[in-house]
C-alpha positions as CSV (number, residue, x, y, z in Angstrom):
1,X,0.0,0.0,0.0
2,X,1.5,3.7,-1.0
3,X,1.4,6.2,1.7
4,X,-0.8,8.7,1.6
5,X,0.8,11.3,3.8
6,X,4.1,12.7,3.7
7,X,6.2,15.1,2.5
8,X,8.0,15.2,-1.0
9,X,10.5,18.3,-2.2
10,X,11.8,18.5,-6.1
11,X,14.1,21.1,-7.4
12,X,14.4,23.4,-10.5
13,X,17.0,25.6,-12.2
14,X,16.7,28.4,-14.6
15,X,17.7,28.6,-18.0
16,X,20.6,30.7,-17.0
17,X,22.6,27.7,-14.6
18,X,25.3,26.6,-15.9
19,X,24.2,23.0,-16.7
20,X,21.0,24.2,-19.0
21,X,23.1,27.0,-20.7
22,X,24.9,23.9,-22.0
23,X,22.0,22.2,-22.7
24,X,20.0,25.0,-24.4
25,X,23.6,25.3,-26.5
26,X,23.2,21.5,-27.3
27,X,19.8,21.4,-28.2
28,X,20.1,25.0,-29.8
29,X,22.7,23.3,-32.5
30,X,20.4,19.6,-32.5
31,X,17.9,22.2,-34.0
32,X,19.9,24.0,-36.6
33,X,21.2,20.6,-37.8
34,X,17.3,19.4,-38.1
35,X,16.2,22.3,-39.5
36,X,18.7,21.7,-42.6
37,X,18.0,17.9,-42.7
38,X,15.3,16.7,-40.6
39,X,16.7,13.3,-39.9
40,X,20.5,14.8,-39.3
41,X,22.2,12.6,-36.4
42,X,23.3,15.1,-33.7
43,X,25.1,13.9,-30.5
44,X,26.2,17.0,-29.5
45,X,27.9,18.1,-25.8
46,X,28.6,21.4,-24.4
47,X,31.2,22.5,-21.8
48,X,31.3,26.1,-19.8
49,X,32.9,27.5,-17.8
50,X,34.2,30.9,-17.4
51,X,35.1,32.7,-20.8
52,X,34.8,29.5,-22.3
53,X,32.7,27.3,-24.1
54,X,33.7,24.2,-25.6
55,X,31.3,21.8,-27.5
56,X,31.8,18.4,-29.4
57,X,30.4,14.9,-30.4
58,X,29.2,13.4,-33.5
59,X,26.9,15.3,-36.3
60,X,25.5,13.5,-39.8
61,X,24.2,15.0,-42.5
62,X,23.1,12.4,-45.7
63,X,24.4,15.8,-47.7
64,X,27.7,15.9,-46.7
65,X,29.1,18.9,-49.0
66,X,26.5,21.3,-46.6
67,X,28.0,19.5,-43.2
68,X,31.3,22.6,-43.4
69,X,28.7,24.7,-43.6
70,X,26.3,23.9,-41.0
71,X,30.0,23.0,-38.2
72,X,30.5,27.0,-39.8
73,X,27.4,28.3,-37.7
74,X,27.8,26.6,-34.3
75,X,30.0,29.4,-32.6
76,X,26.9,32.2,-34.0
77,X,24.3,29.9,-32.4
78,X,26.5,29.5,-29.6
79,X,26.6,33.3,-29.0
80,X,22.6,33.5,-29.9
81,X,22.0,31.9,-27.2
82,X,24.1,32.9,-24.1
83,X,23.0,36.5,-25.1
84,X,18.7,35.1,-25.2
85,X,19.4,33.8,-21.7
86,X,20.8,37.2,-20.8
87,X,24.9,37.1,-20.1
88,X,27.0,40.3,-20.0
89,X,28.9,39.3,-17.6
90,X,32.7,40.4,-17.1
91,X,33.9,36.9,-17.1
92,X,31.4,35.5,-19.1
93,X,29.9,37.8,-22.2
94,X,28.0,36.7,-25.4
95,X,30.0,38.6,-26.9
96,X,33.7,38.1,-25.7
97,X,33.2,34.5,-24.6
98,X,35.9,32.0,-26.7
99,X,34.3,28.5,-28.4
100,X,35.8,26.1,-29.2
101,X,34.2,23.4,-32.0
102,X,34.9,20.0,-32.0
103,X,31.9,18.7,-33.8
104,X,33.0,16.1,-36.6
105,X,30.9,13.6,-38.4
106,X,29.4,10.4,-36.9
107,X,30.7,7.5,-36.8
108,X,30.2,5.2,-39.2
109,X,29.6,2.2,-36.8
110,X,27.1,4.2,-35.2
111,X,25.5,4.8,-38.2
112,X,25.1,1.0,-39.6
113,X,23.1,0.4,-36.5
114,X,21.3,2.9,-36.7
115,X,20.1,2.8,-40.5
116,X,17.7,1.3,-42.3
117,X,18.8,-0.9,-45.3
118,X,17.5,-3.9,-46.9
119,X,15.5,-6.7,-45.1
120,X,16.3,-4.8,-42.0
121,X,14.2,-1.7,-40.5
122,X,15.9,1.6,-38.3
123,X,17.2,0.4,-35.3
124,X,18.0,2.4,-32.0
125,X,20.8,4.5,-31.3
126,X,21.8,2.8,-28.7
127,X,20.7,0.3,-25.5
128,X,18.6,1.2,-22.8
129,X,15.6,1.5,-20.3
130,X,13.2,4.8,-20.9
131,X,10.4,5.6,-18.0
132,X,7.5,7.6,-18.6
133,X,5.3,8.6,-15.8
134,X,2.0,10.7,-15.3
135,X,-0.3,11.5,-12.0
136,X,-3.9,12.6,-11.3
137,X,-2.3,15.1,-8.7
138,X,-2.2,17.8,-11.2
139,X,-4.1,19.4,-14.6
140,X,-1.2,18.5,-16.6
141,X,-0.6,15.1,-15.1
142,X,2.8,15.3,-13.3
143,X,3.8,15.4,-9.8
144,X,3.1,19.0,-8.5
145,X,6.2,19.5,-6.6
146,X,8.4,19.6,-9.8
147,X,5.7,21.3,-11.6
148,X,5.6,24.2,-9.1
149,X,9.5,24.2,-9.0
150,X,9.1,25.0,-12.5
151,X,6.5,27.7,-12.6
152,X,8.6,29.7,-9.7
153,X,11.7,30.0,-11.9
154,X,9.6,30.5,-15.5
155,X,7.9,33.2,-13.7
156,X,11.0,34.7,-12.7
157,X,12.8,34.4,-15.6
158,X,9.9,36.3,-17.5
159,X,9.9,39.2,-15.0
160,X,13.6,39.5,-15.3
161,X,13.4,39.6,-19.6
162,X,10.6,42.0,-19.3
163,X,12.6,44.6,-17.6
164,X,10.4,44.6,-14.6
165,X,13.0,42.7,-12.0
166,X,16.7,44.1,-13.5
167,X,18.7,43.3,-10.8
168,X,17.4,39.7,-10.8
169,X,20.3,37.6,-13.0
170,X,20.3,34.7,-14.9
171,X,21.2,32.4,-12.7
172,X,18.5,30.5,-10.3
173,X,17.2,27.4,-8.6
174,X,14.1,26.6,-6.7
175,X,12.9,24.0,-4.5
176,X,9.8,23.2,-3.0
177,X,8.2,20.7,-0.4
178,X,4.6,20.0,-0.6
179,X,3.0,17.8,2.3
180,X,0.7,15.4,1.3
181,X,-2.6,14.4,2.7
182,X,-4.3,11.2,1.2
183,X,-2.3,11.2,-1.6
184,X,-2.9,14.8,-2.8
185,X,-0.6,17.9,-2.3
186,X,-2.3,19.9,0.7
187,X,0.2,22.1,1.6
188,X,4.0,24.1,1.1
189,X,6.2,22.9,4.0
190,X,9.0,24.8,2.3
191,X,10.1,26.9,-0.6
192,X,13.6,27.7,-1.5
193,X,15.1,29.8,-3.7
194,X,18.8,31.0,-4.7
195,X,18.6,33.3,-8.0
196,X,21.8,35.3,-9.2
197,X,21.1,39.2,-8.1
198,X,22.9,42.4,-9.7
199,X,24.4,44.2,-7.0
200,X,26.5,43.0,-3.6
201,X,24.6,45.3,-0.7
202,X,21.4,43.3,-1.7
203,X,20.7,41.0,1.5
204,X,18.6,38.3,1.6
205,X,16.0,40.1,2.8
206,X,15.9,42.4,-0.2
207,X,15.9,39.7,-2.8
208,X,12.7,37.9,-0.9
209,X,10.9,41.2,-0.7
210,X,11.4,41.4,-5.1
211,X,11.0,37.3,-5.8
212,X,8.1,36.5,-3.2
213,X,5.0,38.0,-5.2
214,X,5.7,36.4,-7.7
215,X,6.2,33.2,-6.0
216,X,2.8,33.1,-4.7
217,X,1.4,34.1,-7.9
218,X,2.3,30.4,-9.4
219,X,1.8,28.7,-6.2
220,X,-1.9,28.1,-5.0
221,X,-2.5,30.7,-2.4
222,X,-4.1,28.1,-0.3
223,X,-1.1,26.0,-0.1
224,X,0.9,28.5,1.5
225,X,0.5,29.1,5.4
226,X,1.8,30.6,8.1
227,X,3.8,27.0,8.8
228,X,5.6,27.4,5.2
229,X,9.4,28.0,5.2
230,X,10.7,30.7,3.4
231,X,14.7,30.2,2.0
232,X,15.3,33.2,-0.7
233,X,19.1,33.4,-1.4
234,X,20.1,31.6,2.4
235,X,23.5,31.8,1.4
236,X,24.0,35.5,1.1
237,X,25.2,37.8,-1.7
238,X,24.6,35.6,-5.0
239,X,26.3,38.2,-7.2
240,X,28.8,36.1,-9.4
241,X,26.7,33.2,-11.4
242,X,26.7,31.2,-14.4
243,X,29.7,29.3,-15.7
244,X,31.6,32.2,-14.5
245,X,30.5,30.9,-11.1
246,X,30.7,26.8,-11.4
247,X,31.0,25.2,-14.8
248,X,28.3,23.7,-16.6
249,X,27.9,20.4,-19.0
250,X,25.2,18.9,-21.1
251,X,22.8,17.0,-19.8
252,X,23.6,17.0,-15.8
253,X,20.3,17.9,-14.7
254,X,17.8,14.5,-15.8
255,X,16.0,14.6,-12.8
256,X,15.3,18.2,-13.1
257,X,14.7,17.3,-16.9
258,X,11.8,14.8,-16.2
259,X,10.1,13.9,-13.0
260,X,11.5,15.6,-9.9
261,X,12.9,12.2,-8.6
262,X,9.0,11.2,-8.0
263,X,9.6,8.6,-10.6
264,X,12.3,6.2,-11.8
265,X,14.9,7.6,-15.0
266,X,16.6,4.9,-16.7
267,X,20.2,7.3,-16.7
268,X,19.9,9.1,-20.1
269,X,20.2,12.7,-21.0
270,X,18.3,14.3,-23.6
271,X,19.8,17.4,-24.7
272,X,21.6,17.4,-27.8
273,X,20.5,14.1,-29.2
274,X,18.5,13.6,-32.4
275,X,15.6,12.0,-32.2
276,X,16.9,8.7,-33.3
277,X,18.4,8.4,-30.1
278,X,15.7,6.8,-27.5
279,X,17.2,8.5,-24.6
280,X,14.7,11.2,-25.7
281,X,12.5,9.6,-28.1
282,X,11.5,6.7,-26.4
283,X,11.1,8.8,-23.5
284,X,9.0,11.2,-24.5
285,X,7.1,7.9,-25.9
286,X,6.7,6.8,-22.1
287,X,5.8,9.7,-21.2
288,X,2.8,10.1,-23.7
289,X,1.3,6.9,-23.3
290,X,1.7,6.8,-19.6
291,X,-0.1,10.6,-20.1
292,X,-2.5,8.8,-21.7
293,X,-3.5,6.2,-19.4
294,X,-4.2,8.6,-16.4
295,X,-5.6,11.0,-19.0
296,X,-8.1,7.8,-20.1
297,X,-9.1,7.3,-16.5
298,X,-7.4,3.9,-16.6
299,X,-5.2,4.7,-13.6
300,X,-4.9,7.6,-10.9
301,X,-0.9,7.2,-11.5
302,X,1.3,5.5,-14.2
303,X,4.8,4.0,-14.2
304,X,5.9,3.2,-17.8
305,X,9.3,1.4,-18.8
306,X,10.4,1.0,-22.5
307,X,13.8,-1.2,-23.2
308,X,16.1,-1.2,-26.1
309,X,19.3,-2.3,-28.0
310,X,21.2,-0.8,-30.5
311,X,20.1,-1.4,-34.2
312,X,17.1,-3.5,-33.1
313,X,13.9,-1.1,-33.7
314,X,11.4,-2.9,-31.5
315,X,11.2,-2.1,-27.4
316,X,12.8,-5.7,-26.0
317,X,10.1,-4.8,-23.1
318,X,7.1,-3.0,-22.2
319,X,6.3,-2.4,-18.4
320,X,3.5,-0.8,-16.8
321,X,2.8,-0.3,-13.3
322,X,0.1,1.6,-11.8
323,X,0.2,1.2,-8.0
324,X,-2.7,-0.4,-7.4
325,X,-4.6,2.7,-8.9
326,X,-5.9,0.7,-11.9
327,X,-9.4,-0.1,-13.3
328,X,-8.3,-2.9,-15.0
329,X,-5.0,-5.4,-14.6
330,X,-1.3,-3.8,-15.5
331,X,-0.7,-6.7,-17.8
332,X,-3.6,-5.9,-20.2
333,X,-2.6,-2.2,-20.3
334,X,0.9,-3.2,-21.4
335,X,-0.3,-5.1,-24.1
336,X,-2.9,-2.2,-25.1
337,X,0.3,-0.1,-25.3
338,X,1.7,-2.4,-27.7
339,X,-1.0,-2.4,-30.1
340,X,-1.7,1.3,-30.6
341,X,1.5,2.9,-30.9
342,X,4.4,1.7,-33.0
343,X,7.0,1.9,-30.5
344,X,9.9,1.4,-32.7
345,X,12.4,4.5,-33.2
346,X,11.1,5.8,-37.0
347,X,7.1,5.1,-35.4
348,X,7.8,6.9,-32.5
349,X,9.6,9.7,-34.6
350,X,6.3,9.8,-37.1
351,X,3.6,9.4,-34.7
352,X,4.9,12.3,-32.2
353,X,6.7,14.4,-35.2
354,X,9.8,14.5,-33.2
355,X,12.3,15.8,-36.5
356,X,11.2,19.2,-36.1
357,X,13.4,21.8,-34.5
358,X,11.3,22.0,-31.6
359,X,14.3,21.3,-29.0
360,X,15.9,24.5,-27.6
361,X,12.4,25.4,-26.0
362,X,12.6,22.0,-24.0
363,X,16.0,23.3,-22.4
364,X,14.9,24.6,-19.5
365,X,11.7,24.4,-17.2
366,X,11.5,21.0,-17.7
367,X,10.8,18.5,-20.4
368,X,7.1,17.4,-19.7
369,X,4.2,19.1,-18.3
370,X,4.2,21.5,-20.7
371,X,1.4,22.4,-23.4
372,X,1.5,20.9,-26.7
373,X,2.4,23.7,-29.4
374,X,1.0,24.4,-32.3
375,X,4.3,23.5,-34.4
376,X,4.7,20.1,-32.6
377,X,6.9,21.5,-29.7
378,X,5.6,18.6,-26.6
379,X,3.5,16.9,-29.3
380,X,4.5,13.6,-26.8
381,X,1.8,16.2,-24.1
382,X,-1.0,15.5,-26.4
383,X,-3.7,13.1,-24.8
384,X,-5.2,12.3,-28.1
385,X,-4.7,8.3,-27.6
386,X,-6.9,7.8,-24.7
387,X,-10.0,6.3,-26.8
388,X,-7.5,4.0,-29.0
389,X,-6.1,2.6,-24.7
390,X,-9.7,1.8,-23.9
391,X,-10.4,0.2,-27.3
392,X,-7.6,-2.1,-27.0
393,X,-8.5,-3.1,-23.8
């Protein structure tokens, strides 16, 4: 039996830490690179730290004569986006900062795995376990204390862009703690924040008195009482941020990226892949059906696990647990799953329209939860399989 009360805290970061400027990079490229081809392979990794940015890994174009080319625009895309996510920093500048490109072209090994040819169909990119998971606890189906994480920095970030906060920076994480009563979030034990701030008299005090409107403008007002924590910048001055202030790297941040450690990750990053990678795609495919399912009314909550191995195109296994929370058995929903969704690499790619160049948006603020977009960005958010699931059942 899960418990039904308790308390459970997930984190956030902004656009501007470190680890997502390199993945916002990453993806930022992944996007060029799709946008010229869309079934380029990108692998692509990112390094900061201060005045420097390094990035390298493997890149594939079936047009190789344009692949000079497209390695020539990296260090402007680079530079695109530090300046979006807003540094002009001494020590670490849009402008001024040095790159370094170490992109070359995939490997052909890789690639014979990977590609179709006769008698044999587009396998994966590699081996692997993918979870999807999805919850009744909130509107968009994910566990509220990652959500909320989210919203606090995204609202931030907007009121910094604006020109309404200036002498917030960049930089920023969040946490939050929600107690839970019966299995639904009741309450805010706790909410911590540490964003990057312009000048070094600011105290601790000051930074609350600018962050905490709008802090309770994304949290539900109910859920914050006089019992509720407040931890805004507990550190102190929070002047010097970004990779001037700790270096960053691609894909460091999964749990952040996915769940808010309220739900298994099988270990892969998904910044900076193409989708023929299932580190992303097959996740985002976990993620949708498991969407589904709780969207369907099948189950309050919905574990998903999707296995691989390199060059084989179909899942090795399909998991499904629901916690008890089901209307009908687990088994039968895993073999629903099987029948209305190809779950091989080029049918998840089709079905969810993943090579678009709809990545750099899912950089920051986390990878699910989000709306679906009218350009396919978070097509894998849609819960338009819900009647196919009760069909098949």
């Amino acid at each position: 039996m899960s418990r039904k009360n308790y308390v459970f805290t997930s984190e956030s970061v902004s656009e501007g830490h470190p680890d997502k400027v390199c993945d916002r990079i990453s993806d930022s490229i992944l996007d060029a690179f799709i946008a010229e081809q869309p079934e380029a392979r990108v692998a692509c990794e990112t390094f900061a730290t201060t005045n420097r940015v390094i990035i390298g890994g493997e890149v594939g174009l079936s047009d190789k004569s344009r692949l000079g080319e497209m390695l020539g625009k990296v260090e402007e895309i680079t530079r695109d986006c530090i300046r979006d996510i807003g540094y002009e920093q001494d020590k670490f500048h849009w402008n001024d900062v040095k790159i370094t490109n170490l992109l070359h072209e995939q490997s052909a090994h890789i690639a014979q795995g990977v590609d179709a040819a006769e008698g044999k169909d587009e396998g994966a990119g590699d081996q692997g376990i993918m979870f999807g998971y999805a919850t009744s606890e909130t509107e968009a189906l994910m566990p509220a204390p990652i959500l909320y994480a989210h919203a606090v920095l995204r609202r931030l970030a907007e009121a910094r862009k604006s020109g309404a906060e200036p002498d917030l920076g960049p930089d920023a994480k969040s946490q939050v703690s929600l107690r839970y009563e019966d299995g639904k979030p009741v309450e805010v034990t706790s909410i911590v924040l540490s964003t990057q701030h312009a000048h070094e008299h600011q105290t601790s005090a000051d930074i609350r008195e600018i962050v905490e409107p709008y802090i309770r403008e994304v949290l539900p007002a109910e859920w914050i009482t006089a019992r509720t924590e407040w931890w805004i910048n507990p550190t102190g001055t929070f002047v010097i941020g970004g990779p001037d202030g700790d270096a960053g790297l691609t894909g460091r941040k999964i749990i952040v990226d996915t769940y808010g450690g309220a739900a298994p990750h099988g270990g892969g990053a998904f910044s900076g892949k193409d989708p023929t990678k299932v580190d992303r795609s097959a996740a985002y495919a976990a993620r949708y059906l498991a969407k589904n399912i709780v969207a369907a009314g099948l189950a309050e909550r919905c574990t998903l696990q999707l296995s691989y191995a390199i060059g084989i195109a179909h899942p090795l296994s399909i998991y499904v647990d629901t916690d008890g929370t089901c209307a009908v058995p687990d088994a039968e929903i895993e073999r629903a799953v099987g029948q209305v969704m190809d779950l091989t690499p080029r049918g998840i790619r089709k079905h969810l329209g993943l090579n678009r160049p709809i990545y750099a948006r899912t950089a920051a603020y986390g990878h699910f939860g989000r709306d679906p977009e009218p350009d396919g960005g978070f097509s894998w958010e849609r819960t338009d399989l819900t009647e196919a699931l009760k069909k098949a059942l």
